[in-house]
N, C-alpha and C positions, 0 to 999 in steps of 0.2 A: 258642214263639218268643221270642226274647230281645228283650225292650222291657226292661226295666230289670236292674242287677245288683247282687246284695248279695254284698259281698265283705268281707272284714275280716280282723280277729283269732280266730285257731283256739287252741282251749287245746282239746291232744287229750293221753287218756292211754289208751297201751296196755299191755295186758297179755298179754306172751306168754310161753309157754312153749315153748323150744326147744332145753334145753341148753346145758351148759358149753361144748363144742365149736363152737358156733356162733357163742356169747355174743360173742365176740370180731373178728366179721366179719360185726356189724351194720353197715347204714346208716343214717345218717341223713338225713331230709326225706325227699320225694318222693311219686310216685304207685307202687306196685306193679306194674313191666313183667311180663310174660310170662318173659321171662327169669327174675323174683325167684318166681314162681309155679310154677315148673319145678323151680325150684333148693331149694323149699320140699316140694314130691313128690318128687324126687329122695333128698331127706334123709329122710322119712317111710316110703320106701321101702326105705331101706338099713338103717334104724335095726333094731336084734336085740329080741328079746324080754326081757325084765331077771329075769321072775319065772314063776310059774306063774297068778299073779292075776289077774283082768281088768282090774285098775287097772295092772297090770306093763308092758301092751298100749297105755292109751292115753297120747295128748298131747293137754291143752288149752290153748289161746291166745286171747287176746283183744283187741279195739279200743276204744278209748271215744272221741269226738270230740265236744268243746263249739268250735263258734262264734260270734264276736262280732266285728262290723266293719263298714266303712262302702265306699261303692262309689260314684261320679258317671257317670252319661251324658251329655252332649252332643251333640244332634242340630242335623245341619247344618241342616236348614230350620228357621227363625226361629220358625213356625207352630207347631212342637210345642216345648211347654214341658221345659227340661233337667229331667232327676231325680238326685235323689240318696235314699241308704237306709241306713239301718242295722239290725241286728240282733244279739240273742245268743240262742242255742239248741242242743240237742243235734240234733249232724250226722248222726252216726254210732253206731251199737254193734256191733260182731262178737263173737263167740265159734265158734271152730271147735274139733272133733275130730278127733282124727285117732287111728285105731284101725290096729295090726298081726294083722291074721287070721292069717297064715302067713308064713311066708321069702317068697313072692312072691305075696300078696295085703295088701291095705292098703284102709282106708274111710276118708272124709272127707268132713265135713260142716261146712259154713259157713252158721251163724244170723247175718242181718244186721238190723240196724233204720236205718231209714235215711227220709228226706220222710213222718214220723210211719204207716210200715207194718215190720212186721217180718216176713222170709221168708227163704225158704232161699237162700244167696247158691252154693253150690257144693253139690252132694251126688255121690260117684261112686267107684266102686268101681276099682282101679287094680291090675294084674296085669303082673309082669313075670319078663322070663326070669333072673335071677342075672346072676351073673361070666361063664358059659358061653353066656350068649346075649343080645344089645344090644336084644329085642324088645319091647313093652309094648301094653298096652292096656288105655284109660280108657274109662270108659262110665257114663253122667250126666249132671248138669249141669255145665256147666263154664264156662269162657271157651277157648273153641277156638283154635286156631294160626293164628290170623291178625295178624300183626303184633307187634311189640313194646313199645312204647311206654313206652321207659325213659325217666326223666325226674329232674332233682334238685330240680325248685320241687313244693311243694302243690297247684298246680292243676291240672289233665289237660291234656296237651297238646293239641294241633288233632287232632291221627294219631290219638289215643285218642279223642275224642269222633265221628270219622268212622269208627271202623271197628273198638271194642270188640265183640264178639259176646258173647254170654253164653247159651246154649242147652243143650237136656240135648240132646246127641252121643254118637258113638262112636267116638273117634277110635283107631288104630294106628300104632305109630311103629318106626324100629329104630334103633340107635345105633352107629356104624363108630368103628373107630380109639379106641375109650376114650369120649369124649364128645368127642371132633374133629369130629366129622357127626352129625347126627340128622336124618332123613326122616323125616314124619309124614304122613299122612291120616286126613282123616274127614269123615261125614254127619249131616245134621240135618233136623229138620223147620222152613224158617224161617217168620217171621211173616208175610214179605213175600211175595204168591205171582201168579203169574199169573193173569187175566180167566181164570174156568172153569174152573181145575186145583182136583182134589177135594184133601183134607187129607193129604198123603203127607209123606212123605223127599222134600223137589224140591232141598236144595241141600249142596255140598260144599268142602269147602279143602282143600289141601295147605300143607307149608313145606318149605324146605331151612335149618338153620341149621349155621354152622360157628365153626369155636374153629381157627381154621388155627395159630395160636401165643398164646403166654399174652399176656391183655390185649387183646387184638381179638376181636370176635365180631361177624359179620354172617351176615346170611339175607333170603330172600325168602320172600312166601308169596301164596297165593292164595285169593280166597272167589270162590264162582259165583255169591253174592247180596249184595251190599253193602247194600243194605237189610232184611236181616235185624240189621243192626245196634243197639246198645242205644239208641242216639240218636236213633234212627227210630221208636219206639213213641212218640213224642211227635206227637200227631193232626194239630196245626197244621206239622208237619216230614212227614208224609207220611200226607196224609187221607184215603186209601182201600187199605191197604194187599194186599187182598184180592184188589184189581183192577187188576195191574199190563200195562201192555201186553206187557211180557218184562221177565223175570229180568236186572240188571245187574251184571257180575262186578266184584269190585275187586282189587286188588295191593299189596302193600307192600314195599319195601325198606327195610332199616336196617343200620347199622355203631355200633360202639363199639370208642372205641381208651383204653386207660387207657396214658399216657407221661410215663416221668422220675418216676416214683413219684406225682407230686403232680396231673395233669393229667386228666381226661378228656373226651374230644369224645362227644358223642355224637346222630345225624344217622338222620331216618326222614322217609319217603314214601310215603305212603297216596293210591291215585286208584283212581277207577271207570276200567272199559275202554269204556265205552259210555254214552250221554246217555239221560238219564230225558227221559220224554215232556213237556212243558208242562203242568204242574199237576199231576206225578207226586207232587214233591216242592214243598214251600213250598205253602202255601196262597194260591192268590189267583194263584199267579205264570204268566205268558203265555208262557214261552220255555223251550227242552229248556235241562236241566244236566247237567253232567259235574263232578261234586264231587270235588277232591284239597284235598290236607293235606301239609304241611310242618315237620319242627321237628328246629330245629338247636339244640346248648346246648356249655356249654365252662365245665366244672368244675374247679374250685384248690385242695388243704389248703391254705392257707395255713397251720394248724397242724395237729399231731395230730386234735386235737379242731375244728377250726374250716374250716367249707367256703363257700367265694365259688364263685356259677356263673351265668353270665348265658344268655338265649335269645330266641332271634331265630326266629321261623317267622311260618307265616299259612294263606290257602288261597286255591282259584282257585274259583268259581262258588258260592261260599259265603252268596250273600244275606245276610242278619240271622242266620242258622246260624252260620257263621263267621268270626271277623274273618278279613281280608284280608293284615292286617299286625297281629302281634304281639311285641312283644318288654318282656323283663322282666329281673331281678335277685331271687337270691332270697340270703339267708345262712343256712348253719345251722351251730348250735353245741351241742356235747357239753358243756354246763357239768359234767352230774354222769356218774358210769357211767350209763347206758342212760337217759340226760334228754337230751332234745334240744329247744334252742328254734330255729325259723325266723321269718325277716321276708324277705315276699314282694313285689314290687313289678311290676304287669305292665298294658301299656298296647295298646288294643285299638282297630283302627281298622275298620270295615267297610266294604263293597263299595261305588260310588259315593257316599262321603263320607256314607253314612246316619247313621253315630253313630261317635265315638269315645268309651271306657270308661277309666277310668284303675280299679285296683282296688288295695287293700293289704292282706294276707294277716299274721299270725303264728302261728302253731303251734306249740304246747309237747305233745311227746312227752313219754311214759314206759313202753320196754319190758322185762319180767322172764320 
């Protein structure tokens, strides 16, 4: 549960490997949407064989993230004393793999280290049809189709911490018209299960996303357990999760519009379909919720190199989980090729005046 927050200065350096081809239609800042994670298998998928070697086969990439920074709460009852924190430490490390077995099979594997544990962040085998067929299918660990959660600040938006999923699945997809439509489903075993159901496959998503013209892409998508989500393995966010009285579905819709070369919008909505029972979720707490999530953002070049984006979201039934009302500014800047520094600003209000957060983020990228 969020009583205090350490936020600050990020000094992150990655190291990836992705090719000349790509090199040039990096981003900078942000979290990693689904979309960026599609569009990374996608590439991994298309890529040819170079050599006869096994070294010819693979591609390695990597993350490294040190943070350092300070963070204030403000609670509105007088009674509890405000906090403030600081810290520096390593946040982050990834290193993945990505291996081409044949013309349409591909392995990938993602080492993370991350709250002083290191484990496997993604592992899964990826099979698809060529030129002659839009079909696919991933099987592993993964982060499943649910949602998007594109963003231009460092910190996850609201939609991403409500309804990231991360499970070993098997999902199926096909892809119409080029990459205009792409239909996917899949199954998993999630965490969260009903009172009495033995250890099975109990839950499933679909999506719809579309590219209808260059610069816009939206989709929907669906989970049949919203509590199987990554934010939910936290005990005091949902203290028995073994023993649910039923399974709650969630939804999400998002758009991105990139306009006038220099501009982009971009807008998502993550909600349950149905209320968790009183003390399903939140520890302590007396009353049913219905958790949604919100995040809207509106992205500038002001130069080549140089991105202004501000955002405005929140959530509804969010207790101490989610603020209510958020909004921030964040700037990132390409000083050198593939160097990127960000300064994050975001202000965080919760549900009946509990606490307001102010946080300040910076971030020094470096990807190759």
């Amino acid at each position: 549960m969020r009583r205090s927050v350490t936020v600050g200065a990020c000094l992150v350096l990655s190291l990836v490997w992705i090719g000349a081809a790509r090199a040039a239609e990096e981003k900078t800042g942000g979290v990693k949407s689904l979309e960026e994670r599609v569009a990374q298998l996608e590439e991994t998928m298309g890529r040819k064989v170079e050599g006869p070697g096994w070294f010819d086969r693979i591609g390695v990439s990597g993350l490294v993230e040190v943070e350092a920074g300070y963070g204030k709460v403000d609670f509105d009852d007088p009674a509890i004393e405000d906090e403030d924190s600081s810290d520096v430490d390593l946040a982050t490390v990834e290193l993945a793999v990505d291996a081409k077995i044949h013309a349409h099979v591909d392995g990938h594997v993602l080492f993370k280290y991350e709250d002083d544990d290191l484990f496997v962040d993604e592992g899964y085998i990826a099979l698809d049809g060529g030129e002659r067929c839009g079909g696919y299918v991933i099987a592993g660990k993964q982060y499943v189709p649910f949602g998007n959660f594109e963003t231009h600040f460092v910190t996850d938006p609201n939609t991403l911490v409500l309804g990231e999923t991360n499970e070993g699945a098997a999902v199926a997809g096909y892809r119409f018209f080029g990459e205009k439509l792409d239909l996917s489903a899949g199954a998993f075993n999630g965490d969260a299960q009903e009172a009495g159901d033995d250890d099975h496959i109990n839950s499933f998503v679909a999506a719809v996303k579309a590219n209808p013209f260059q610069g816009l892409d939206l989709g929907i998508s669906y989970t049949s357990n919203l509590a199987a989500a990554d934010s939910f393995d936290d005990a005091d966010i949902l203290p028995d999760p073994e023993n649910l009285d039923a399974l709650v579905a969630g939804w999400s819709a998002f758009v991105t519009l990139r306009f006038l070369e220099r501009f982009k919008l971009v807008g998502e909505y993550v909600a349950a379909l149905d209320d968790f029972e009183a003390g399903e979720i939140y520890t302590g707490d007396t009353r049913a919720r219905k958790p949604s999530a919100w995040n809207t953002e509106l992205g500038v070049a002001l130069l080549e190199n140089l991105e202004l984006a501000v955002r405005y979201g929140g959530a509804d039934d969010g207790a101490d989980f989610l603020p209510e009302t958020q909004c921030g500014a964040v700037v990132n800047w390409g000083f050198f090729d593939h160097t990127n520094l960000a300064l994050e600003y975001l202000h965080d209000e919760f549900e009946d005046d509990y606490q307001q957060v102010d946080t300040v983020t910076a971030q020094l990228a470096v990807t190759f």
